[in-house]
N, C-alpha and C positions, 0 to 999 in steps of 0.2 A: 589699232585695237579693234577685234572684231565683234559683232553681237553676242557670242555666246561667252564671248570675254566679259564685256559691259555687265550680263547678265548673272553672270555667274559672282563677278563682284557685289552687284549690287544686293545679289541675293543674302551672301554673308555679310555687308553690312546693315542688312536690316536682319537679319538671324541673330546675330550680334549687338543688338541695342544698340548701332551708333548714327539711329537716326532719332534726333529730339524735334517733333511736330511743336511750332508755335502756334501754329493755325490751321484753317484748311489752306493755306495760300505763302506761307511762310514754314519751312525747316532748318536746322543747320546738320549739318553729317561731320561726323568725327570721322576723317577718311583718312588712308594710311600716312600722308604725309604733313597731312594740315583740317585747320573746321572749315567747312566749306558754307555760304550760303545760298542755300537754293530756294527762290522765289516764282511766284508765279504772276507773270504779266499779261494781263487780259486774257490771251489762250494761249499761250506759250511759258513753260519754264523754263528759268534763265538761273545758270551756279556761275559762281564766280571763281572754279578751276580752271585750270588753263584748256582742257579742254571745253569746256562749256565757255568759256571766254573766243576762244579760233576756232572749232570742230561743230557745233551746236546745230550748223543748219545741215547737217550731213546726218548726225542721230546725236540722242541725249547721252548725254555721260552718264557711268555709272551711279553717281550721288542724284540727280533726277529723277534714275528710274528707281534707286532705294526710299526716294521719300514716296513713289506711287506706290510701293508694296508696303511702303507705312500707314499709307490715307487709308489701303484698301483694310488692313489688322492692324488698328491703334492700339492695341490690346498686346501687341508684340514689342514693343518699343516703351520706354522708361519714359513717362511723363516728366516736366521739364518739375513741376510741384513735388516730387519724388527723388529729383535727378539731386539736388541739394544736399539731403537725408543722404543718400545713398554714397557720395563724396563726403558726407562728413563723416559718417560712420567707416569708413574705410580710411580716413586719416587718420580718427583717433582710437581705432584698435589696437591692440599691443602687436598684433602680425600683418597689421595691414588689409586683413581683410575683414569682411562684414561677418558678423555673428548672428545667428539663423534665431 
C-alpha cells in the first residue's frame, strides 16, 4: 500500500463520517472491513488494524491518518452525542432513512 493510497483512503473516510473522535487522544474509524481503534501513545498513534498492528513503524495506516484530518475539522465528522440520534432515526423510519 502506497502513500497516495493511505491518503486517498483516509481522505474518504473522513469525507464520509466514519471517523467518531472520543477525545483528542482516542477515535474509532468504521473502516471497510471492521471498527478499528486508534489511540494515541505518548507521541505516537497506534490502531489496532492489521496494518497498524505489523506495518506502523514504516507509515501510519490509513484509519491514523483519518482521525488527523478529523482532529484538524471536528466539524466534518458526526459527534459520538449525535451519532445515537442519527442510528436511531435511521432504524425507526419507514425507509430506513433519516427524515430532513
Amino acid at each position: 500500500m502506497n502513500r497516495k493510497y493511505i491518503s486517498e483512503k483516509a481522505d474518504r473516510l473522513h469525507k464520509n463520517c466514519r471517523v467518531i473522535l472520543l477525545s483528542n487522544v482516542k477515535a474509532l474509524v468504521i473502516g471497510d472491513h471492521d471498527t478499528y481503534d486508534v489511540i494515541k501513545l505518548s507521541y505516537r498513534w497506534s490502531c489496532n488494524c492489521q496494518w497498524g498492528r505489523f506495518k506502523s513503524h514504516w507509515t501510519d495506516c490509513s484509519h491514523v491518518v483519518a482521525v488527523r484530518k478529523a482532529l484538524q475539522d471536528p466539524a466534518s465528522q458526526a459527534p459520538v452525542a449525535r451519532l445515537a440520534e442519527i442510528i436511531h432515526d435511521a432504524l425507526h423510519s419507514p425507509n430506513g432513512r433519516r427524515s430532513a
